[in-house]
N, C-alpha and C positions, 0 to 999 in steps of 0.2 A: 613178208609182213606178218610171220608167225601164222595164225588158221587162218585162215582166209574169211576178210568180214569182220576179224578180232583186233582188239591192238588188247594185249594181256588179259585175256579173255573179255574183252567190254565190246560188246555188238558192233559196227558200223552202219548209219544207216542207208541206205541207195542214194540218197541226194547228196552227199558228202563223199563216197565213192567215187559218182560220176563227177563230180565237180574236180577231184583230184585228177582223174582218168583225161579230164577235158584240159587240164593245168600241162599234165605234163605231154600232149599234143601238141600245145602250142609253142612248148619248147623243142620238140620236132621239129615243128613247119619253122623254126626261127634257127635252131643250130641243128639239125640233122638227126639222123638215125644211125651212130655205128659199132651197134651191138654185132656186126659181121665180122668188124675191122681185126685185123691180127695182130693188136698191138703186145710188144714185147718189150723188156723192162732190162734197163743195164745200172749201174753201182755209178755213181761221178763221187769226186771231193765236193765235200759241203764246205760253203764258204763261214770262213768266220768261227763259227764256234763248233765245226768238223773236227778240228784238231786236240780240241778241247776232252772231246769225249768219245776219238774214235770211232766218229761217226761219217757216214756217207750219206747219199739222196739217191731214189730211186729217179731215171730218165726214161724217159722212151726212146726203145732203140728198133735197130733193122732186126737184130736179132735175139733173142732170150740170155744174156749173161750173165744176168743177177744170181749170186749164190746164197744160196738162205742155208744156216747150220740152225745147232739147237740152241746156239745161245744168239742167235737174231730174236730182236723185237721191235719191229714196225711202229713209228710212232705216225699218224695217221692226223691227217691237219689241214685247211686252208688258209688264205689269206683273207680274215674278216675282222678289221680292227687288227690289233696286237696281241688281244689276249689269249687268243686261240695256239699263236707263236709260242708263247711265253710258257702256258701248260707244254706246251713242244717241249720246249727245251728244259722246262723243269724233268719232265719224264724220260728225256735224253738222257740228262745227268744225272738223275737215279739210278737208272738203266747200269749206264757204264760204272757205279758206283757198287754197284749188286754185280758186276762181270758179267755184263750182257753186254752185243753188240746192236748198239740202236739204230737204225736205217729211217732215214726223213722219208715222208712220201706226203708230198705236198699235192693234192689237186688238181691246185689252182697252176701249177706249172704243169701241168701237161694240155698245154694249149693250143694243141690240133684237136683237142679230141673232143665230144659235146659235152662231156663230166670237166674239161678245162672251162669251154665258154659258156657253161652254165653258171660254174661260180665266180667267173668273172663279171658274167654279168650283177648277177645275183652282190656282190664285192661292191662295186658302181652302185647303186640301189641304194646301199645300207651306208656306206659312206657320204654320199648326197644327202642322206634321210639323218646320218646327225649332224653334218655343217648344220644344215635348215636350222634342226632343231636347236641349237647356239644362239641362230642370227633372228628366225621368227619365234615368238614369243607361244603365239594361237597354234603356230603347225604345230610346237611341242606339246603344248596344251592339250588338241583336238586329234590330233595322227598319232607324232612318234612314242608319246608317253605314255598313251593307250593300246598301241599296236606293241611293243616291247613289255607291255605288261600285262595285258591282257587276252589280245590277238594273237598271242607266241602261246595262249597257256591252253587253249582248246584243242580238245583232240583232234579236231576234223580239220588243222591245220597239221598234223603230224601225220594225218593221213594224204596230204595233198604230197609232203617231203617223200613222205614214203614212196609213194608212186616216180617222183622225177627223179630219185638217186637211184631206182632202175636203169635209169642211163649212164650211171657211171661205174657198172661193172664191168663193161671190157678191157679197164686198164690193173685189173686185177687177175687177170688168165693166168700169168706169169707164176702168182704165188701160192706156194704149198696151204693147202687148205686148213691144216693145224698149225700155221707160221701165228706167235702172238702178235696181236694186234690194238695197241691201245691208242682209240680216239682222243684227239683234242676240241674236235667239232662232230657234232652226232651224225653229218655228210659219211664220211668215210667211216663210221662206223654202219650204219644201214648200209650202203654201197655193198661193204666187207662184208655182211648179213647174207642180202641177197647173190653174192657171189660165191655163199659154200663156205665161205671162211668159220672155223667151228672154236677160235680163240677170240674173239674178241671184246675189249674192253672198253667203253664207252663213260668218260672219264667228264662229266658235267658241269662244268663252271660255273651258273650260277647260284646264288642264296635263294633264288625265286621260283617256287618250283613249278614250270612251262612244258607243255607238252612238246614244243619243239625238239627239246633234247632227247624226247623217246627214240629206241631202236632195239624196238622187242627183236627177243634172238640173241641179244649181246648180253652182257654184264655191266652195270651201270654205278658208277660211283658216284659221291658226292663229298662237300668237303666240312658238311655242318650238320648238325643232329636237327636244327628245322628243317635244312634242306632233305632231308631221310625222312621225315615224317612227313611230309608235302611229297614228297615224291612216291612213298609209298601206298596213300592212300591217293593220287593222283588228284591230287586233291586240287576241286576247282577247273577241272581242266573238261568239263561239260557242266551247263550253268543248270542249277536247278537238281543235278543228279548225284549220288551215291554209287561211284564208280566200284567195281571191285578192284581191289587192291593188286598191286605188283605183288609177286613172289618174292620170298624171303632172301632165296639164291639166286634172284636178278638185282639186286642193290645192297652196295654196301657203304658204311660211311667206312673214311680212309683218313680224315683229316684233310688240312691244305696241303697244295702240288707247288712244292719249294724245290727248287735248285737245292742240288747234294752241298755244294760251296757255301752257301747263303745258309743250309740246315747247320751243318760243321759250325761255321763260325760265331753262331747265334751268341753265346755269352762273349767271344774274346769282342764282339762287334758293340753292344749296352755296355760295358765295361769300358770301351775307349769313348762312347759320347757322355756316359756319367764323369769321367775323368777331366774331360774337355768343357765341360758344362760348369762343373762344381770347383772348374781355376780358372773358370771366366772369360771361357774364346768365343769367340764367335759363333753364332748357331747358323749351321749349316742345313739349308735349305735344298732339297732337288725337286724341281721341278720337274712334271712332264707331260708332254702333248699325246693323246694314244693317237692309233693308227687314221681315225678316221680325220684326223689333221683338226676336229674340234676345241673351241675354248681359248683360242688365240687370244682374244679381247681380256679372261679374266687375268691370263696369266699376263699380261699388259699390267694389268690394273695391279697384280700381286706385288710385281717389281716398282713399280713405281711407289706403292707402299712402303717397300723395304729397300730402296736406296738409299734414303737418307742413313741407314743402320748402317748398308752397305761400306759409306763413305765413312763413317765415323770408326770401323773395325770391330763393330759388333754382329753382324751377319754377315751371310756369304749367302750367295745364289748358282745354284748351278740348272741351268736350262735346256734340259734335252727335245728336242722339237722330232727327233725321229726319223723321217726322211721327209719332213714338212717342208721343205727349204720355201717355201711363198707365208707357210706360219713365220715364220725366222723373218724373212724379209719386212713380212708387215708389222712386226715387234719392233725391229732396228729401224723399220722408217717412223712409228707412232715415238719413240723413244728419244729420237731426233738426236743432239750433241750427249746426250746422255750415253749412245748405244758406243759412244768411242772406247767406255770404259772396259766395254765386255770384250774378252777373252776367246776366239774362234777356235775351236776342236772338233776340223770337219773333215769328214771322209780317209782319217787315220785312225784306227781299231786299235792298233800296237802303239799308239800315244795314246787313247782313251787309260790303255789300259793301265800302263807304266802312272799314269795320273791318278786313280784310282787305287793303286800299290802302296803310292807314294803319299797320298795322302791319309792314308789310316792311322800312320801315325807321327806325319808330316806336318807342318803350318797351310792353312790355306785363309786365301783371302778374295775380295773381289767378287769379281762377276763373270761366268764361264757360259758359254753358249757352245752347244754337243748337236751334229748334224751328219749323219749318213746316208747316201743312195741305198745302200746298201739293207733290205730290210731285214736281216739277221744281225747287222750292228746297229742298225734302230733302236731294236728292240732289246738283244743285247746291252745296251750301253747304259740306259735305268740298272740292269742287273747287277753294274758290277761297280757303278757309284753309287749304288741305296746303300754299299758297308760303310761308305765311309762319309755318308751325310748324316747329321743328327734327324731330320724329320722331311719326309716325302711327301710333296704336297701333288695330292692326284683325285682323280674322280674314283666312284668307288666300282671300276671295274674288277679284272683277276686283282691287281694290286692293291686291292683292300683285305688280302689272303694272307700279305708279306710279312717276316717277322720285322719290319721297321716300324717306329712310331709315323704314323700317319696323320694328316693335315687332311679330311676328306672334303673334297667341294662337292659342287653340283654334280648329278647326278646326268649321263646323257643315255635316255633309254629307264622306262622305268624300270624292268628287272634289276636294274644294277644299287636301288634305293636298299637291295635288305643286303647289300655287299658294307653299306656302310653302317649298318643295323647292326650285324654281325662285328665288324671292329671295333666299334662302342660299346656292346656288351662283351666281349672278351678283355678289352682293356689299351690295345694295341693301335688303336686312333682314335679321332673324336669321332662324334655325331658329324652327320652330312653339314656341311655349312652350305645352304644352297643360295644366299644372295650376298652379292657383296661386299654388305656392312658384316653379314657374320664374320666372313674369312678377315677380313679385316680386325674386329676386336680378337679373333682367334690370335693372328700373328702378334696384336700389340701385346697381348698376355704371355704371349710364348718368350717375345723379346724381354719382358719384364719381369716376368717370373720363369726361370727354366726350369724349376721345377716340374713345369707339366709335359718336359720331355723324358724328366728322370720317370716318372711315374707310367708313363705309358713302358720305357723298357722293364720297366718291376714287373709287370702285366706278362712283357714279351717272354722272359725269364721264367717267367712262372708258367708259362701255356707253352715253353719250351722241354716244360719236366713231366708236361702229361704228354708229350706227343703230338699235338697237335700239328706241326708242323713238317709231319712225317709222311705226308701223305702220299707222293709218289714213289716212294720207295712202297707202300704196300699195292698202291697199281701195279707195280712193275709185277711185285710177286705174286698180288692173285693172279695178271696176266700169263705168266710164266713159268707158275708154280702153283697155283688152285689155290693159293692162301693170302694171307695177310700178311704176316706175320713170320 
């Protein structure tokens, strides 16, 4: 935890110590103690988008197989929501893009061990904690929108993590202690801390700047010049006090963490929706549910909006639910003889994808409903139909970072409110439309004037020639290379 008592030189005080000390006890007496265990680490194929970029997943094995060279780079991650995935695989495909070889090391899959059922539990928790917050009105109100906004930003909750990801260093034995390492979740980056590890990079998702994502010891990025100056004065993250500031060379802003495919394409992709817009097809709408299965009810509501467009050939919808299948269910049974009309694209990756190919600069019409077990094409499958939809209608989680024109709804979790702050001033979505009626008069404008989809890619185009969008590729390299750039 860097001096002992400190987090970046700022005191700790004893009651906040003990209370972390007494936190992660409890996780003891509930999933064990096995800081003895000899766990060793072997290479599998990654499913799904392994192939894609020459990547593998670290397993736990009987015996140490795992080969780390100099061009390994550990992309470091759990399964909490999507977006933590999503940075994954943006930094994969940088990675392999730069000729590094990117190695998954998820967790949340090493599930014998107390660093697996820690964050599974932990997984459970925060998934429960945003259905609620969708379904009760007050728990969002008085818990979740306060505790994601306020409760994540004090240090003395960064001190409780600090102390329980002590337990999830033994599934790091295995690896060379200057092997890079760049986090998607601040877990395996503290973990990788306290285990010796002397590379790593601690890569921070959100606009909102929370103590949670601290992991003094690491290297911490960001993908927004507020989030760098909230993060650097830590700012707010003990109520009442004038914290001292983070070092210079512990944070740097990078820009957003985009897929090398999605960076690449940026013009040839505004160029086919201005194209399609301005000879009057249909506007192509993707929907998508994130990981915690939330929001079912609005995107109900969205469709049923936009079927009548639907049916006449002036919109298109396409509905990724993720690995929601009971989201899915309760859309197609509220949707009733209507849900005959949509299109099933479930649990084939190699048809998502050929459709997604085929569509860029293909006819599409209709109503498309996208569903995998599988959470690497869950999450995947947003990625590789946002080229070929005109406008992503999403909450403003990572995917308020993307270079698409964006449709942002409500917000689940207040941290995620300055994700949609952030694409309103940049240019590349609206403002949060957080009831309704707004998303509503949103869509009729969009359907009647397309103009305001040409204008959001002007925006994408233009924040594509400052770099902004380049941001894991400089993870990769300060990771791997002490630079930027």
């Amino acid at each position: 935890m860097g001096e002992a008592f400190r987090i970046f030189n700022n005191p700790i005080p004893e009651k906040d110590l003990k209370k972390a000390e007494k936190n992660k006890d409890k996780y003891i007496r509930k999933f064990g103690d096995d800081s003895e265990t000899p766990y060793h680490l072997a290479l599998e194929d990654t499913p799904v988008v392994g192939s894609l970029w020459n990547m593998q997943s670290l397993a736990l094995s009987n015996e140490p197989t795992a080969e780390f060279t100099d061009k390994t780079v550990i992309i470091g991650n759990i399964r909490m929501g999507f977006g933590h995935y999503r940075i994954s695989m943006a930094m994969a495909s940088a990675a392999y893009a730069l000729g590094y070889k990117p190695v998954w090391m998820d967790l949340n899959s090493f599930g014998e061990s107390t660093c697996g059922k820690v964050i599974r539990h932990q997984n459970d928790l925060y998934s429960m904690g945003s259905r609620w917050s969708q379904k009760y009105e007050l728990f969002n109100k008085f818990v979740w929108d306060p505790l994601n906004s306020e409760g994540f930003r004090k240090l003395s909750y960064n001190v409780s993590d600090e102390k329980v990801t002590e337990l999830m260093t033994p599934v790091y034995r295995d690896i060379p202690r200057d092997t890079p390492l760049i986090a998607a979740h601040v877990w395996p980056a503290q973990a990788a801390v306290h285990a010796g590890m002397t590379h790593v990079v601690n890569a921070i998702p959100d606009n909102w700047p929370m103590a949670l994502h601290l992991a003094d010891g690491a290297v911490h990025t960001v993908q927004t010049p507020s989030a760098y100056l909230g993060y650097r004065t830590l700012r707010g993250m003990r109520k009442g006090q004038v914290l001292d500031p983070m070092p210079a060379d512990a944070l740097y802003e990078t820009g957003h963490y985009i897929d090398h495919e999605i960076v690449s394409n940026i013009e040839a992709d505004c160029t086919r929706r201005e194209k399609r817009l301005k000879n009057g097809g249909p506007v192509r709408y993707l929907l998508t549910i994130g990981g915690a299965g939330a929001q079912a009810e609005l995107y109900l509501f969205i469709i049923r909006t936009l079927l009548p467009q639907v049916k006449k050939g002036k919109a298109v919808l396409l509905l990724n639910v993720g690995d929601h299948l009971d989201a899915w269910e309760y859309i197609r049974d509220k949707l009733g003889p209507d849900a005959q009309q949509i299109k099933e694209h479930f649990a084939n990756m190699d048809e998502v994808m050929s459709f997604a190919k085929n569509a860029l600069d293909g006819e599409l019409s209709g109503l498309h409903a996208f569903y995998d077990p599988d959470i690497y094409a869950a999450v995947y499958t947003t990625n590789v139909l946002m080229r070929a939809c005109d406008i992503l209608v999403t909450k403003p989680g990572e995917l308020s970072f993307y270079p698409v024109p964006k449709l942002m709804i409500q917000h689940v979790g207040g941290h995620e409110v300055w994700g949609a702050i952030r694409a309103a001033e940049l240019g590349d979505g609206t403002y949060e439309c957080a009831q309704p009626e707004d998303v509503d008069a949103m869509l009729r404008l969009i359907q009647s004037e397309p103009d305001i989809v040409l204008r959001l890619c002007e925006h994408i185009k233009a924040a594509n020639k400052l770099g902004i969008y380049n941001g894991a590729y400089r993870v990769v390299r300060l990771a791997c290379e002490g630079r930027m750039e």
